[in-house]
C-alpha positions in Angstrom: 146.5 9.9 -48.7 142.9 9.2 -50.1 140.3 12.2 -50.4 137.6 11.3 -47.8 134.2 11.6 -49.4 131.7 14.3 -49.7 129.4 12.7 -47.3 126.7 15.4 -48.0 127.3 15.1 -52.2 126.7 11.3 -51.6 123.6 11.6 -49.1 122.2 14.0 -51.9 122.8 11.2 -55.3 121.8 8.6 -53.2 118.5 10.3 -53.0 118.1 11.7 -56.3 119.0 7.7 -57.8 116.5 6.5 -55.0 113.8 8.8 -56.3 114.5 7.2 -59.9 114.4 3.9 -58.7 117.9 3.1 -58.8 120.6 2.1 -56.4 123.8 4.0 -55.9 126.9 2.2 -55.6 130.0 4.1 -54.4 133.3 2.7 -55.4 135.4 0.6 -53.0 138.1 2.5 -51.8 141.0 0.4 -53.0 143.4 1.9 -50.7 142.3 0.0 -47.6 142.7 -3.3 -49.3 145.3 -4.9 -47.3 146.9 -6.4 -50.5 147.4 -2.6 -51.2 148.3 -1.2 -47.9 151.4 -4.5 -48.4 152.2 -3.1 -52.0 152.1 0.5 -50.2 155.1 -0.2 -47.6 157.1 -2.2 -50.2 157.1 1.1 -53.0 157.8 3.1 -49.1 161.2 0.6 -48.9 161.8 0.0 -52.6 160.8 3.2 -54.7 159.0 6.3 -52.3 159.3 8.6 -55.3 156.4 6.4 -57.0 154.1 5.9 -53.7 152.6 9.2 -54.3 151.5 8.2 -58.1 150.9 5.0 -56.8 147.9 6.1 -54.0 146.7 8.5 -56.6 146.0 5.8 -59.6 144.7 3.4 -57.0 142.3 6.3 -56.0 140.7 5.9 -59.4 141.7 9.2 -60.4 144.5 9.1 -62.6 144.5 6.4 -65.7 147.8 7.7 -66.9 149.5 7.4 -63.7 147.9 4.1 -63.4 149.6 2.9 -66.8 152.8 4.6 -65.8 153.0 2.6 -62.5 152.3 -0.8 -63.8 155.0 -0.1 -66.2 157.4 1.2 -63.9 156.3 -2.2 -61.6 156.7 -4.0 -64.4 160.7 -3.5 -64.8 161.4 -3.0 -61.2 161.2 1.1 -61.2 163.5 1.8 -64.0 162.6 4.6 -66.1 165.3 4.1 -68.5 163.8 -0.1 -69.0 160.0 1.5 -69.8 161.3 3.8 -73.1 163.5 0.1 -73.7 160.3 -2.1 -73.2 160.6 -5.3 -75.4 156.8 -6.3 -74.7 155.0 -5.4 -78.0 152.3 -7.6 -77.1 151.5 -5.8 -73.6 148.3 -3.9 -74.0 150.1 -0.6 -72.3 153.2 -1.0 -74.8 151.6 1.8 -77.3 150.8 3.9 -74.3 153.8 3.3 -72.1 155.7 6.5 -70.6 159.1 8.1 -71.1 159.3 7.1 -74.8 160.3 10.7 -75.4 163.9 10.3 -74.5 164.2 13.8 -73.1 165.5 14.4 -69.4 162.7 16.7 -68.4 159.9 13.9 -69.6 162.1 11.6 -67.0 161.1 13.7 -64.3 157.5 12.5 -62.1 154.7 14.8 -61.6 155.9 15.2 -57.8 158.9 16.7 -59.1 161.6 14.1 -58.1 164.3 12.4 -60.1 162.5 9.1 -59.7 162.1 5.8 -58.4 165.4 5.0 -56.4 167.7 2.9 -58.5 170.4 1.4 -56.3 172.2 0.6 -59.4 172.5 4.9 -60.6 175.6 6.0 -59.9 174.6 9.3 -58.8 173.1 7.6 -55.6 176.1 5.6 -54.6 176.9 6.7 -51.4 173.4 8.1 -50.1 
C-alpha cells in the first residue's frame, strides 16, 4: 500500500517555497497509474512474493528494490536467471542482485523464498 502524505508537512513547504518565490511540486503518486495498478494484479497472479517490493520501488522509496525488480521482470521472476544474466550491456548488469550465490542472499526482504517459479520442484503440487 502507498504512504498517504503528510498533508500538514506539505501545507507547511508549500509555504515556505511560496515565500521564496518558488513553486512546490509533489511527485505523482505512480501507484495510481492504471498501467501500474495492470502490472500490480499480473505480479498478484504471476509472482505475489515480489508485489510488495514492487509497490515499494514504485513509491520512489527504494532504488535497490527498484533495480532488483526490473531484473527479476526482466527474466520472468527467476532468481537463479538474475546471478546468470548474459546482458553485459544492461545498465543494471554491474548492480544486479543475487550475484552472491549464497541461499540466504536468495531470500527477499519480506522474508519469503521468492517469486513463485512453477518450474521449482519444491512447489509441484501446491
Amino acid at each position: 500500500m502507498a504512504r498517504k502524505p503528510n498533508t500538514a508537512a506539505l501545507e507547511a513547504a508549500r509555504k515556505v517555497l511560496a515565500e521564496r518565490g518558488r513553486e512546490f511540486k509533489a511527485k505523482p503518486n505512480l501507484l495510481d497509474h492504471p498501467q501500474v495498478q495492470e502490472r500490480l494484479a499480473r505480479l498478484r497472479r504471476e509472482a505475489p512474493s515480489v508485489v510488495n517490493a514492487y509497490e515499494k520501488a514504485m513509491s520512489g522509496r527504494s532504488r535497490s528494490l527498484a533495480m532488483k525488480v526490473f531484473c527479476l521482470e526482466c527474466v520472468s521472476f527467476v532468481r537463479q536467471e538474475v546471478r546468470l544474466c548474459t546482458s553485459p550491456t544492461c545498465p543494471l548488469y554491474p548492480y544486479r542482485p543475487y550475484q552472491g550465490g549464497d541461499d540466504e542472499e536468495m531470500e527477499d526482504e519480506n522474508g519469503g523464498e521468492g517469486p513463485d517459479d512453477p518450474g521449482d520442484p519444491a512447489r509441484q503440487g501446491e
